[in-house]
Every structure is written in structure tokens, then in C-alpha cells.
Phi, psi and omega in degrees: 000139174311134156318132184257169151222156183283018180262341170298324185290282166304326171283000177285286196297341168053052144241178166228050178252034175354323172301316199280317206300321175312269169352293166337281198330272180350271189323315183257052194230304185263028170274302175299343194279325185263007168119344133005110111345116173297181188249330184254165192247125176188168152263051182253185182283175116034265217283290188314316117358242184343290168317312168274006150299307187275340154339305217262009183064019142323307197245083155243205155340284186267001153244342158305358153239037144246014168263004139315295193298298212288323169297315143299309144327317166285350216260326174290321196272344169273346184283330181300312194299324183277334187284342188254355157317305189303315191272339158290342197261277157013279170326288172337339179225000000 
């Protein structure tokens, strides 16, 4: 896998704002600390992870605080499609 950097970061993010980019990082850092999925597929730490989320433009600005709620939300609609699969299947017999 490519080395990420934070000039990789920032240019995702289309600031030159190293502080604000710091901050993201944070936030969705502990967004995985309370059971957040990474969005990208890899074996790295943490941080790095985390960093190629906002790379690859999965993670900015303006959606970190709805990909909890969106996650949860996908995650009730599939649990609703199998309960009412499970009742069709039910009926069905």
C-alpha cells in the first residue's frame, strides 16, 4: 500500500490548514474509539487509518459528524429487511 502524508491529506481536504486537519484526525479517531468502522481497508494503526480515510475523501469537514448517525441508520435498515425477510419466509410456510 502507498505511503499517505499529510500533504496528501490537505490536499483532500483544500485547506493548508494543518491545525484544523489535526482536529479531524482527532475526531474521527475517537469516533473509532467508541466502534466506528474504518471506511478504508488496510492493516495500519490508528492514526494511519485514520489518515487515509481523510485522503481518500471518505472523512472531511462536512460529514464527520453525521458518519456515525448514517452507520446506524444503515445498519437499522438492514436489520428491518431481514426481520421482515424472516416474516416472509414465515408466512411462506
Amino acid at each position: 500500500m502507498a505511503r499517505i502524508t499529510v500533504e496528501d491529506c490537505l490536499a483532500t481536504v483544500g485547506n493548508d490548514n494543518r491545525f484544523a486537519l489535526v482536529h479531524l484526525a482527532v475526531e474521527r479517531i475517537r469516533q473509532h474509539r467508541k466502534g466506528e468502522p474504518f471506511l478504508v481497508e488496510g492493516k495500519n494503526k490508528e492514526i494511519v487509518m485514520t489518515l487515509r480515510e481523510i485522503a481518500s475523501g471518505d472523512v472531511d469537514f462536512e460529514n464527520i459528524l453525521d458518519l456515525p448517525r448514517k452507520r446506524r441508520e444503515k445498519e437499522e435498515a438492514a436489520r428491518a429487511e431481514l426481520v421482515a425477510d424472516a416474516g416472509t419466509e414465515e408466512e411462506q410456510v
